[in-house]
C-alpha positions as CSV (number, residue, x, y, z in Angstrom):
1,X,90.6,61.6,78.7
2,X,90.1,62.0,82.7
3,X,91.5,65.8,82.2
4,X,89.0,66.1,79.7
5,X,86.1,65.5,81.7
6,X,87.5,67.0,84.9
7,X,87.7,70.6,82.6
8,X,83.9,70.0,81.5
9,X,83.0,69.2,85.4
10,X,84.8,72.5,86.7
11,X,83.5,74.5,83.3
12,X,80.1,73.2,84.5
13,X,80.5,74.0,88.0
14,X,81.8,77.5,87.2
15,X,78.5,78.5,85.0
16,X,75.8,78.0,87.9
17,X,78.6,79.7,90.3
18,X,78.4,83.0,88.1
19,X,74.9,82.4,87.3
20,X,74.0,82.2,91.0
21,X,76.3,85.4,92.1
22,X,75.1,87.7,88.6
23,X,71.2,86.8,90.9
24,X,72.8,88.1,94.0
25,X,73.9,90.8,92.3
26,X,70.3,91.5,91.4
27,X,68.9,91.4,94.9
28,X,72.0,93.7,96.5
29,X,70.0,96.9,97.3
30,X,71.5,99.8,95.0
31,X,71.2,102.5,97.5
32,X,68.7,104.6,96.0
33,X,67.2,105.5,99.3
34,X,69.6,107.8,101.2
35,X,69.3,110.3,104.4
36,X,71.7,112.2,103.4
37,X,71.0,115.1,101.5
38,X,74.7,114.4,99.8
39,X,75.4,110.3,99.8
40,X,78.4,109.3,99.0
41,X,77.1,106.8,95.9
42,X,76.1,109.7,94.0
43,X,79.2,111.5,94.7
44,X,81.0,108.8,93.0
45,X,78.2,108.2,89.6
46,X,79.2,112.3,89.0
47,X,82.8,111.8,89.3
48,X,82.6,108.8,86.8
49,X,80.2,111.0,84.6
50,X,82.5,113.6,84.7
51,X,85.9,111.6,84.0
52,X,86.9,110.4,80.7
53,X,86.8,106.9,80.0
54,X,90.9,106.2,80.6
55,X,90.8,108.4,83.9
56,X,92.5,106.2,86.3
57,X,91.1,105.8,90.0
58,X,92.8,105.2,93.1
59,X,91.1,104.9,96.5
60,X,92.3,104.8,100.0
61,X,91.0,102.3,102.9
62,X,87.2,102.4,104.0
63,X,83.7,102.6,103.2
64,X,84.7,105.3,100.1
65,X,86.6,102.2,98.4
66,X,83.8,100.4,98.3
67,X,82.0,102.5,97.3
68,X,84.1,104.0,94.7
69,X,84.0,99.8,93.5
70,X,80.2,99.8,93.3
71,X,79.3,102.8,91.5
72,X,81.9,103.9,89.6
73,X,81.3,102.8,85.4
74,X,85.0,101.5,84.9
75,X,85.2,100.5,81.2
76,X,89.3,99.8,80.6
77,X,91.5,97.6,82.4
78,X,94.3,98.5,85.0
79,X,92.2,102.0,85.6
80,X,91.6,101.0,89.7
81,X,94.2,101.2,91.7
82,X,93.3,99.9,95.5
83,X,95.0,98.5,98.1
84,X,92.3,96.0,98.5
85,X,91.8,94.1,101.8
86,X,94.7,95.1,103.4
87,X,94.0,98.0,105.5
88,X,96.3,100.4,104.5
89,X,94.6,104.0,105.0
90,X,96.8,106.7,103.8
91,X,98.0,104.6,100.3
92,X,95.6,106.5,98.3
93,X,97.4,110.4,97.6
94,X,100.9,108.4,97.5
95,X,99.4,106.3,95.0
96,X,98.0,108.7,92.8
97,X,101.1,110.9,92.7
98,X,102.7,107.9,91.7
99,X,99.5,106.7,89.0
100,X,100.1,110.1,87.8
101,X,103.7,110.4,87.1
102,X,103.6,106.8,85.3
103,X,101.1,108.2,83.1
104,X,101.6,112.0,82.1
105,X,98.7,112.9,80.5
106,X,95.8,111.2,82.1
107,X,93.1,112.2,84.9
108,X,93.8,110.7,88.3
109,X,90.6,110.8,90.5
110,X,91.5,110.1,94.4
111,X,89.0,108.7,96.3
112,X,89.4,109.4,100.1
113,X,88.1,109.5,103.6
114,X,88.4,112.5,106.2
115,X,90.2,109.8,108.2
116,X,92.7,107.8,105.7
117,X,93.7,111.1,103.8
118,X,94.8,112.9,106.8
119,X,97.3,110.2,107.0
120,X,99.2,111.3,104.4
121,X,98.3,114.6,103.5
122,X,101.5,116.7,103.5
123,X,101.9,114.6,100.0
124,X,99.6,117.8,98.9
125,X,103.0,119.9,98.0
126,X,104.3,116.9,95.9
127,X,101.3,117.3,93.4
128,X,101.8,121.0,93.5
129,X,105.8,120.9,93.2
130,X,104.7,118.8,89.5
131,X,101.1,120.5,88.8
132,X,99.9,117.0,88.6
133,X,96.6,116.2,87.3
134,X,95.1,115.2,90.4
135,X,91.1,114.9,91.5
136,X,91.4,114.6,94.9
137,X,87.7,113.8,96.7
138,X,87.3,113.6,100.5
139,X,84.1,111.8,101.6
140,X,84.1,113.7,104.8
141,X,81.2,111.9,107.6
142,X,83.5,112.8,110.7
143,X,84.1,109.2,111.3
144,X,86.2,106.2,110.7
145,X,83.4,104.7,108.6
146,X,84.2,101.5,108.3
147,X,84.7,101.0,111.7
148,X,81.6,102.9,112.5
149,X,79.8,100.6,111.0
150,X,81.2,97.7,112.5
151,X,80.8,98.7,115.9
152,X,76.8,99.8,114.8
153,X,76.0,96.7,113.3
154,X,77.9,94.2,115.8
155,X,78.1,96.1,118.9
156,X,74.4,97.7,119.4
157,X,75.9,101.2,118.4
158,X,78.5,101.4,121.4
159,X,81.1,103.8,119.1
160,X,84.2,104.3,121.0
161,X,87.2,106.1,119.5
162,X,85.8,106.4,116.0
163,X,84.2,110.2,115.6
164,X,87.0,112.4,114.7
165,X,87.4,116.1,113.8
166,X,89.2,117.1,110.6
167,X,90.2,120.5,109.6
168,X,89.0,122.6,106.7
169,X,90.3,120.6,103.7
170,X,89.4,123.1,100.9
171,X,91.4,125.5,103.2
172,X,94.1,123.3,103.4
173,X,94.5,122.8,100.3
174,X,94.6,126.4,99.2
175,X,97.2,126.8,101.6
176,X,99.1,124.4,99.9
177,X,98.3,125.4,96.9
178,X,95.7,123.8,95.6
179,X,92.5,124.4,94.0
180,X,90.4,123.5,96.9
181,X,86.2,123.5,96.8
182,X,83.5,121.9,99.5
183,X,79.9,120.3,98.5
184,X,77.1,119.4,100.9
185,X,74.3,119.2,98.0
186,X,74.0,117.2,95.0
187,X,74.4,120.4,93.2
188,X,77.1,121.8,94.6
189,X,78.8,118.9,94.4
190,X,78.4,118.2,90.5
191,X,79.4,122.1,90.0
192,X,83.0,121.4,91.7
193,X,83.2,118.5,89.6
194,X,82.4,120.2,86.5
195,X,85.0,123.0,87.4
196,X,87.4,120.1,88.8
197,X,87.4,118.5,85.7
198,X,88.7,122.1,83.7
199,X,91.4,122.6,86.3
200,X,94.7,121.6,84.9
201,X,96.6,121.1,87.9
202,X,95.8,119.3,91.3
203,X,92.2,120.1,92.9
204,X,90.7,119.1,96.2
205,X,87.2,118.7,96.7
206,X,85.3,118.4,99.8
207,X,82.1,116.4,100.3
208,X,80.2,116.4,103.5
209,X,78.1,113.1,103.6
210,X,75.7,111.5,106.3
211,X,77.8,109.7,109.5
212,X,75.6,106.9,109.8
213,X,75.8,105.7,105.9
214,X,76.6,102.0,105.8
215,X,78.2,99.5,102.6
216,X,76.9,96.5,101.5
217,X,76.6,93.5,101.5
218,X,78.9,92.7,104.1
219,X,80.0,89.4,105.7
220,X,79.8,89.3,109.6
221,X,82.5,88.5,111.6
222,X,82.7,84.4,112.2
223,X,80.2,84.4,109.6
224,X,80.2,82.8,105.8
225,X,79.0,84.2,102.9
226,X,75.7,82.7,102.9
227,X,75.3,84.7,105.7
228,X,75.9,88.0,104.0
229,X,74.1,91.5,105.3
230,X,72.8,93.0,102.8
231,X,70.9,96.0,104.0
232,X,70.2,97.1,108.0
């Protein structure tokens, strides 16, 4: 009997928990005001529009994986494929080679950062040497985003050791074989989408977003998460 009315306490509990996150939810701000003539939300919304609904998505480290987490329209199970919390740029083009070979057949979309796909980038020939499906998008702001934003938001803009230079990755790619295309407009960008999404074998596509473009909400550091940032 005590069990019993411990499970109707927590079932109780739980329903104004996801009743009072579903209103936070509400009040996030979606990001429809941008600087950037390319942001990197609607970069993602076209690659969901474009993919089919069992396409599976892996992401790297940084801003782009949360990102990729807000505004793509997942609608199947086991279909995200992230790393997470734990840090580790360069698991996203390993990780998608490997999504792709345990699923023959299916779209992979890679979600990437000029700064974690350079980490592992010579993984290029391995989706060549199996013409894997691969969707490979680089949000390219010449920074380490995440980081970036950190230091803007919690240390008065004093960036140190974060801008970085990348070469041409649409170049790159070709030179590895690859079908490789760049975007710095909104229509740019959803033509190499369209075209990535014909493309049988692996294709690299380049997006050139605003620096200063922050994710939310975020929790400071020391903080809690009634203390949650939610928009500069």
């Amino acid at each position: 009997m005590k069990n019993q009315l411990d499970y109707q306490k927590v079932k109780v509990n739980s329903g104004s928990w996801t009743n009072e996150v579903v209103e936070w939810k509400r009040t996030v701000p979606r990001f429809d005001q941008s600087n950037s003539v390319l942001n990197p939300q609607t970069v993602i919304r076209l690659l969901s529009d474009y993919s089919t609904k069992d396409t599976i998505v892996v992401t790297d480290v940084g801003q782009h994986q949360i990102w990729t987490a807000h505004h793509y329209a997942y609608t199947r199970p086991r279909t995200l494929i992230t790393s997470g919390g734990l840090g580790t740029m360069g698991y996203g083009l390993p990780a998608a080679i490997g999504a792709a070979a345990a699923c023959p057949g299916k779209f992979v979309i890679c979600v990437s950062g000029d700064g974690s796909f350079q980490m592992n980038l010579q993984e290029l020939i391995t989706a060549v040497k199996y013409q894997l499906p691969l969707k490979i998008a680089i949000l390219n702001n010449g920074c380490l985003g995440m980081v970036r934003q950190w230091q803007e938001l919690f240390y008065h803009r004093r960036y140190s050791q974060v801008k970085m230079t990348s070469p041409n990755f649409a170049q790159l790619a070709q030179a590895y074989g690859v079908a490789g295309f760049c975007a710095k407009t909104k229509e740019a960008a959803q033509q190499i989408i369209s075209d990535a999404f014909k493309h049988t074998g692996p294709v690299l596509m380049e997006f050139n977003i605003m620096e200063e473009e922050n994710v939310y909400p975020m929790v400071p550091p020391n903080h809690n998460n009634h203390q949650t940032i939610l928009s500069r």
